[in-house]
N, CA and C atoms of all chains as a GROMACS GRO file, in nm:
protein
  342
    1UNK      N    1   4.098   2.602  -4.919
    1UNK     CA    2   3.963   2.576  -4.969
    1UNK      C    3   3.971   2.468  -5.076
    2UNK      N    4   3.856   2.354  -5.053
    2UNK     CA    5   3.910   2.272  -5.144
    2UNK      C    6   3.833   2.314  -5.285
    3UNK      N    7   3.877   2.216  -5.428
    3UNK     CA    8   3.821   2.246  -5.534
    3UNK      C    9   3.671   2.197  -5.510
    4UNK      N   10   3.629   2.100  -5.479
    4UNK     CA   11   3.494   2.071  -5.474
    4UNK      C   12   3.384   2.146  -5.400
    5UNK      N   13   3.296   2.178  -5.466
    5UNK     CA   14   3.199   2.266  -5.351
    5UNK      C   15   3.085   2.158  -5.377
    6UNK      N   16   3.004   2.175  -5.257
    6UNK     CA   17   2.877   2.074  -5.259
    6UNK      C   18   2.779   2.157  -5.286
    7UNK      N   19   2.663   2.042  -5.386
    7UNK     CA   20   2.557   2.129  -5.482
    7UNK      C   21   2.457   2.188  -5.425
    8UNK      N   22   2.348   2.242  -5.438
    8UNK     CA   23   2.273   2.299  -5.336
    8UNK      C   24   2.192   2.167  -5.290
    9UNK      N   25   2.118   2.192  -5.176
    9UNK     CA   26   2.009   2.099  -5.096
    9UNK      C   27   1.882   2.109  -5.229
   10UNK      N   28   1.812   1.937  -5.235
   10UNK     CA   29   1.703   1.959  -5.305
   10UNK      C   30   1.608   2.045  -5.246
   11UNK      N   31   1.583   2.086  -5.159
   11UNK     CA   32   1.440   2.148  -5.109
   11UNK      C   33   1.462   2.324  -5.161
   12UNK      N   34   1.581   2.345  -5.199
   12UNK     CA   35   1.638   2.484  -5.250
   12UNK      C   36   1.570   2.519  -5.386
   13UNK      N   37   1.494   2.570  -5.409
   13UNK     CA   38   1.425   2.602  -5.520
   13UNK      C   39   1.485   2.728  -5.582
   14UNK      N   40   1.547   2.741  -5.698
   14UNK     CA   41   1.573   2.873  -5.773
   14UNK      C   42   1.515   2.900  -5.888
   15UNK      N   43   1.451   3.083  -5.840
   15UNK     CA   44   1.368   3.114  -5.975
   15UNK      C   45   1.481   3.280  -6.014
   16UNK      N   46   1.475   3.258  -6.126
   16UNK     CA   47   1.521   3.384  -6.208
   16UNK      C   48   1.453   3.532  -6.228
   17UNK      N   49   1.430   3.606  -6.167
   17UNK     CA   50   1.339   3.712  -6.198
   17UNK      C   51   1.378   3.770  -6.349
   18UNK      N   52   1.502   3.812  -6.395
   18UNK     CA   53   1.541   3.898  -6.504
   18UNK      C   54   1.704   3.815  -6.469
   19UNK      N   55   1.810   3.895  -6.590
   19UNK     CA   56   1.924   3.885  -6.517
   19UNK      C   57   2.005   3.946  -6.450
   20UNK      N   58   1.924   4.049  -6.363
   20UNK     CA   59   2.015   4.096  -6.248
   20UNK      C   60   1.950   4.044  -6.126
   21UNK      N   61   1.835   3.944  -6.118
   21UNK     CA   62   1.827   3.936  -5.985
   21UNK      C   63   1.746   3.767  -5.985
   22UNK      N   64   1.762   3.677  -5.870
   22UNK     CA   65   1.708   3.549  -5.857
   22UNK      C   66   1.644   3.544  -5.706
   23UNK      N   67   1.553   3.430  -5.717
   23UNK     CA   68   1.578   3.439  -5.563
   23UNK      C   69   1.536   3.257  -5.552
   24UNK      N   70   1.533   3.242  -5.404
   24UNK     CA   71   1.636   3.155  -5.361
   24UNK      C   72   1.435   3.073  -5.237
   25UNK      N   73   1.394   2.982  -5.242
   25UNK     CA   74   1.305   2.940  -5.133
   25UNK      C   75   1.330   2.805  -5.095
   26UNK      N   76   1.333   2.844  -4.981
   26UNK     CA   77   1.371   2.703  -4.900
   26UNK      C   78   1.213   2.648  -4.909
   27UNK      N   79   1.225   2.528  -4.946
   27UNK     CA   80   1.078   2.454  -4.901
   27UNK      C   81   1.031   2.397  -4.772
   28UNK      N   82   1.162   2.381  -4.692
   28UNK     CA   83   1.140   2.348  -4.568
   28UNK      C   84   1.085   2.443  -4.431
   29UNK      N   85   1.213   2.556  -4.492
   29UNK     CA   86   1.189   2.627  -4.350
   29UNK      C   87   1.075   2.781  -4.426
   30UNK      N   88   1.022   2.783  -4.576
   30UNK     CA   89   0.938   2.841  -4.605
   30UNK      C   90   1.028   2.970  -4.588
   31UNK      N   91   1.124   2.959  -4.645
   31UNK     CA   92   1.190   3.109  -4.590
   31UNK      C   93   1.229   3.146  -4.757
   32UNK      N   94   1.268   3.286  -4.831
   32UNK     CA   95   1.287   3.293  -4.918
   32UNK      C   96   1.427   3.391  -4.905
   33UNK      N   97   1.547   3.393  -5.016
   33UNK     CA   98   1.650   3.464  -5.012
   33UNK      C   99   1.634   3.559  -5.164
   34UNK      N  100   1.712   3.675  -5.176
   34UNK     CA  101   1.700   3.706  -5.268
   34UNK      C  102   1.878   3.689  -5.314
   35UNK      N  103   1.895   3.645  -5.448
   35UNK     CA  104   2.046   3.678  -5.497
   35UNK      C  105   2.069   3.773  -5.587
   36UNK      N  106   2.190   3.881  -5.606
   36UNK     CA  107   2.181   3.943  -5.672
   36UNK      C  108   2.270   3.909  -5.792
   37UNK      N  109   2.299   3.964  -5.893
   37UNK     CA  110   2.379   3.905  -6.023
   37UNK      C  111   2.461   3.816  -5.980
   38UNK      N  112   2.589   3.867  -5.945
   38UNK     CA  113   2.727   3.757  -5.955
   38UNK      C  114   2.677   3.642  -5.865
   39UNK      N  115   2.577   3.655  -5.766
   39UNK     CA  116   2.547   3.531  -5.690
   39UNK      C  117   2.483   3.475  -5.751
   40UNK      N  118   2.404   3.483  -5.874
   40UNK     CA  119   2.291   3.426  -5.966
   40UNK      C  120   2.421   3.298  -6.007
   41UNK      N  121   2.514   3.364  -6.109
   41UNK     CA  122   2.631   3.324  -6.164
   41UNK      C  123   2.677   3.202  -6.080
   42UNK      N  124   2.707   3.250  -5.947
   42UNK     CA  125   2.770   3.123  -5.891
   42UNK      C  126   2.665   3.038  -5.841
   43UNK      N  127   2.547   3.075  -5.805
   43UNK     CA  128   2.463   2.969  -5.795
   43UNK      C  129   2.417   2.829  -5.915
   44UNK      N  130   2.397   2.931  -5.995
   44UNK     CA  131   2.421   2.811  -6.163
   44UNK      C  132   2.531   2.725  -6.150
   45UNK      N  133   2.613   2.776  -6.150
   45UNK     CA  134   2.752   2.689  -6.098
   45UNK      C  135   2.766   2.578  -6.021
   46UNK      N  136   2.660   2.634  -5.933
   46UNK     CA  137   2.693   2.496  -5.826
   46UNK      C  138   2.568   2.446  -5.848
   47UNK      N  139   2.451   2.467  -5.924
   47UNK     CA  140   2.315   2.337  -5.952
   47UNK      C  141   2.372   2.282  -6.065
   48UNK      N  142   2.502   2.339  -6.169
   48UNK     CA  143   2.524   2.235  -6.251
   48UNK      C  144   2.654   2.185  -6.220
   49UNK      N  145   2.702   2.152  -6.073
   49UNK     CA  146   2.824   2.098  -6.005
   49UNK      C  147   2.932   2.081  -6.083
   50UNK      N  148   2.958   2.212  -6.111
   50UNK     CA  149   3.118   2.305  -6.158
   50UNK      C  150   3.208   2.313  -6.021
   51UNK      N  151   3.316   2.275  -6.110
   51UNK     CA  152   3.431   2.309  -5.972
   51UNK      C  153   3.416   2.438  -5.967
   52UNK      N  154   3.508   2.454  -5.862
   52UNK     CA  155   3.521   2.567  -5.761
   52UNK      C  156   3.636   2.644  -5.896
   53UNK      N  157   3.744   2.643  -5.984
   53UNK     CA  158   3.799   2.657  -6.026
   53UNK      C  159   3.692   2.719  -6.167
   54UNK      N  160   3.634   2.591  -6.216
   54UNK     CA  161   3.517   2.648  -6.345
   54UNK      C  162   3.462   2.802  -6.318
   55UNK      N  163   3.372   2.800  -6.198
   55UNK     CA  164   3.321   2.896  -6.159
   55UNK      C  165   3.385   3.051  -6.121
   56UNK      N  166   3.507   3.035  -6.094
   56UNK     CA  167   3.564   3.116  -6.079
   56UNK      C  168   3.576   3.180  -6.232
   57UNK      N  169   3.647   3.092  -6.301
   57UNK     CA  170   3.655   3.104  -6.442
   57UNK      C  171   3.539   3.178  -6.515
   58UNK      N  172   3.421   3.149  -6.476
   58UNK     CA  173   3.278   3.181  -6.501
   58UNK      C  174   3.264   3.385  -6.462
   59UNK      N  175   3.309   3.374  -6.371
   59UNK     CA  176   3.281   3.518  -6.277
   59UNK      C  177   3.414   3.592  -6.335
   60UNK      N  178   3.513   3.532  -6.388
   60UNK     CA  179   3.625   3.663  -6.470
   60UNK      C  180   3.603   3.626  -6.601
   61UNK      N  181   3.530   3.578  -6.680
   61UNK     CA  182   3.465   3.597  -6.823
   61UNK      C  183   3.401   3.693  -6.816
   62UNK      N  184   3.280   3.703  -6.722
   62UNK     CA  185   3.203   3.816  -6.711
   62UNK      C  186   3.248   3.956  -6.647
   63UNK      N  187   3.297   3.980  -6.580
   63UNK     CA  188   3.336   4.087  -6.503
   63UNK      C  189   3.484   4.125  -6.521
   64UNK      N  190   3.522   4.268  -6.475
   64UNK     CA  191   3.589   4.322  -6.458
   64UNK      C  192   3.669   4.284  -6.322
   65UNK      N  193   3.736   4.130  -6.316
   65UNK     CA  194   3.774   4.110  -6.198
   65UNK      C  195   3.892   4.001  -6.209
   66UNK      N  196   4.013   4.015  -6.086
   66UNK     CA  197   4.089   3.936  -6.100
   66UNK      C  198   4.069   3.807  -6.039
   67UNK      N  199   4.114   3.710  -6.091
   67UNK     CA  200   4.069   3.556  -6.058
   67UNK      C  201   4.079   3.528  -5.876
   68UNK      N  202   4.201   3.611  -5.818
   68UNK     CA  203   4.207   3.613  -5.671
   68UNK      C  204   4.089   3.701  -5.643
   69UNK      N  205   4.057   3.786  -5.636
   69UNK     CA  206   3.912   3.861  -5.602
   69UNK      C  207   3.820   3.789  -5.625
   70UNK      N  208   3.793   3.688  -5.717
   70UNK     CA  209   3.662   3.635  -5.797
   70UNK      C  210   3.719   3.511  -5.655
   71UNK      N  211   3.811   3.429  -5.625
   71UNK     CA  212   3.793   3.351  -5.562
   71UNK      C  213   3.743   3.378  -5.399
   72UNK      N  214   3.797   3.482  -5.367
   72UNK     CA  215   3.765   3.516  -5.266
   72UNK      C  216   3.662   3.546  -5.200
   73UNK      N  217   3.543   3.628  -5.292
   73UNK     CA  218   3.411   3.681  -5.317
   73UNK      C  219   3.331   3.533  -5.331
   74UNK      N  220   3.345   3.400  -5.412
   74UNK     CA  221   3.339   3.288  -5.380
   74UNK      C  222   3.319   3.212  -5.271
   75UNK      N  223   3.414   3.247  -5.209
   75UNK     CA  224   3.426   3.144  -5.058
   75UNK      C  225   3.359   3.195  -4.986
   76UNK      N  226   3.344   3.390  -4.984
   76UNK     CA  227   3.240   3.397  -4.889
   76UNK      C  228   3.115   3.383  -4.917
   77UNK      N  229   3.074   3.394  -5.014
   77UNK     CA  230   2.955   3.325  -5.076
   77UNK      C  231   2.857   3.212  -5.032
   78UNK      N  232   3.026   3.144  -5.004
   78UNK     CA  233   2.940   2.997  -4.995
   78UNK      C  234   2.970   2.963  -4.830
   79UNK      N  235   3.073   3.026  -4.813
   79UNK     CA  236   3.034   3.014  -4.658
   79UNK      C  237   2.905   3.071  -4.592
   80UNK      N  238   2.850   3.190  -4.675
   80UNK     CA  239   2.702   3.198  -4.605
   80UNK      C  240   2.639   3.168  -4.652
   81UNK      N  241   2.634   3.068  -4.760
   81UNK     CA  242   2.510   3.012  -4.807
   81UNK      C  243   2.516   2.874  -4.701
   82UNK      N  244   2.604   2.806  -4.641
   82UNK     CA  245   2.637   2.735  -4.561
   82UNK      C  246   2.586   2.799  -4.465
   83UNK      N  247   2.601   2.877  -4.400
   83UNK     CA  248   2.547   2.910  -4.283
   83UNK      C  249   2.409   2.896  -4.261
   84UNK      N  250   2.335   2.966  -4.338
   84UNK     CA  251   2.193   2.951  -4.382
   84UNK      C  252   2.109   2.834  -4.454
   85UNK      N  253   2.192   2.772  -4.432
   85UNK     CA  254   2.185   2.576  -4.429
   85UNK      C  255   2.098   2.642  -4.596
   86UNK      N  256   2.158   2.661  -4.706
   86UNK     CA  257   2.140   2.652  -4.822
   86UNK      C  258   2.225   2.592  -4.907
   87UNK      N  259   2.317   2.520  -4.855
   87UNK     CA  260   2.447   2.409  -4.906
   87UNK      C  261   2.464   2.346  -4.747
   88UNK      N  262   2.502   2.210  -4.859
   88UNK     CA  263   2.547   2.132  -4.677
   88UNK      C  264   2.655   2.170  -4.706
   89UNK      N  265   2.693   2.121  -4.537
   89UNK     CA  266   2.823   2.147  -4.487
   89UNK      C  267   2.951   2.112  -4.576
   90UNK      N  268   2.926   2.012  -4.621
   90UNK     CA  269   3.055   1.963  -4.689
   90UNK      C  270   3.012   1.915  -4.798
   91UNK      N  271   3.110   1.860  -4.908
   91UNK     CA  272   3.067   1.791  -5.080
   91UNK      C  273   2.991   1.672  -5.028
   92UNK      N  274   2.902   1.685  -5.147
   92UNK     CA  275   2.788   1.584  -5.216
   92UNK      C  276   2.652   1.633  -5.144
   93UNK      N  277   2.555   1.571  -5.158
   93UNK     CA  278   2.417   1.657  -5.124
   93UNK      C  279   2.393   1.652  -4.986
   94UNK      N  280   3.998   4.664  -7.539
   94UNK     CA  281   3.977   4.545  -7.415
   94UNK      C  282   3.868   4.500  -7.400
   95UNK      N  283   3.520   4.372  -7.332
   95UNK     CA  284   3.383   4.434  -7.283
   95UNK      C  285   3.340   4.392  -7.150
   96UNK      N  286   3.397   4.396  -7.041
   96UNK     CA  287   3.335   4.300  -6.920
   96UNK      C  288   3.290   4.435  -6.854
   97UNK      N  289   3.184   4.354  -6.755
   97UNK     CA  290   3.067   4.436  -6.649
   97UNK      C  291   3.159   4.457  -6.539
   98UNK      N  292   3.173   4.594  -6.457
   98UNK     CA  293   3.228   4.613  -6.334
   98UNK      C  294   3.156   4.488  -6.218
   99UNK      N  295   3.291   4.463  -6.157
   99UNK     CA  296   3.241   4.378  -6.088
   99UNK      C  297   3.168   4.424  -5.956
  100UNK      N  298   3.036   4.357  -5.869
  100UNK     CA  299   2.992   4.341  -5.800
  100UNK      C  300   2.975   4.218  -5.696
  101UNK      N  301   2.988   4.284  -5.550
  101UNK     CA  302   3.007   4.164  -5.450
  101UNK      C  303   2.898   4.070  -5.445
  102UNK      N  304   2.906   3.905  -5.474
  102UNK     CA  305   2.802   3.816  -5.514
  102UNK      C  306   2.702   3.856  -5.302
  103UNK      N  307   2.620   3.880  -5.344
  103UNK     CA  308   2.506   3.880  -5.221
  103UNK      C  309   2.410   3.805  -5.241
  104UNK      N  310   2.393   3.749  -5.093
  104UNK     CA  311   2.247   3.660  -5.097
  104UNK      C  312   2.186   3.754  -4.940
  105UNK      N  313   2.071   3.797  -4.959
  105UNK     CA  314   2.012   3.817  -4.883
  105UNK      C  315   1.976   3.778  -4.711
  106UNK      N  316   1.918   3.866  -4.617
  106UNK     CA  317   1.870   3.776  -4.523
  106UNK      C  318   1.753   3.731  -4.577
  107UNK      N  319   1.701   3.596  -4.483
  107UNK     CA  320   1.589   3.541  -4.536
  107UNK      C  321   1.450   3.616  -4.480
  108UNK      N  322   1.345   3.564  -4.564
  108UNK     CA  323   1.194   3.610  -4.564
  108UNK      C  324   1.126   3.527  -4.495
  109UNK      N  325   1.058   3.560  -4.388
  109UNK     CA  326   0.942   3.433  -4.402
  109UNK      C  327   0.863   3.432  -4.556
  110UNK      N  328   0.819   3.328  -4.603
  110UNK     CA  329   0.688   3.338  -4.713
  110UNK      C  330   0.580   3.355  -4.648
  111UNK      N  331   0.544   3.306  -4.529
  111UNK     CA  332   0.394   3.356  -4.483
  111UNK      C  333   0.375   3.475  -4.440
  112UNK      N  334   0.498   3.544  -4.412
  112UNK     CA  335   0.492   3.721  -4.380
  112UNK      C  336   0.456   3.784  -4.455
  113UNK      N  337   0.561   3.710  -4.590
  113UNK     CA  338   0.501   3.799  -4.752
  113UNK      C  339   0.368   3.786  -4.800
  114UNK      N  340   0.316   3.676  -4.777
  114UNK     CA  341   0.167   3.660  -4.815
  114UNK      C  342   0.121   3.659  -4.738
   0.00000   0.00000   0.00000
């Protein structure tokens, strides 16, 4: 996995409800996601285009977690935010 | 040793918005 992750798509709108929960509206396809905490966390991460390394860093400040777990929980993250065409495929917008 | 138990980062399936409204 490389260090760079690509930032979200502009049409990705994120609103904060409280801080255990965000959610996520596509403007295109009018569809809305909900995220829950630690995905809030890594989503910040990647609208203020933190490495993949920062962020990790980010998620074992806060939590009770080892940096291999925090990376791992990461990648799948963003592999389905990729899926759900909410990050392009690859780095840069 | 103060950190929050950790939880698996989730993103939802998606909504339509015109379903919701």
């Amino acid at each position: 996995m490389s260090e760079s992750i690509p930032s979200p798509h502009e049409h990705i709108v994120f609103t904060e409800f409280d801080d255990t929960e965000g959610v996520l509206v596509d403007l295109n396809s009018k569809r809305y996601y909900t995220l829950n905490e630690t995905a809030m966390i890594i989503w910040r991460g990647l609208e203020r285009k933190r490495t993949r390394t920062e962020i990790i860093r980010d998620i074992t400040d806060a939590y009770d977690v080892t940096p291999e777990h925090a990376a791992q929980s990461l990648d799948k993250l963003v592999a389905t935010l990729r899926a759900r065409k909410l990050l392009p495929a690859d780095g840069g917008q | 040793a103060d950190k929050k138990p950790f939880v698996e980062p989730v993103v939802s399936v998606p909504v339509d918005v015109l379903e919701a409204t």
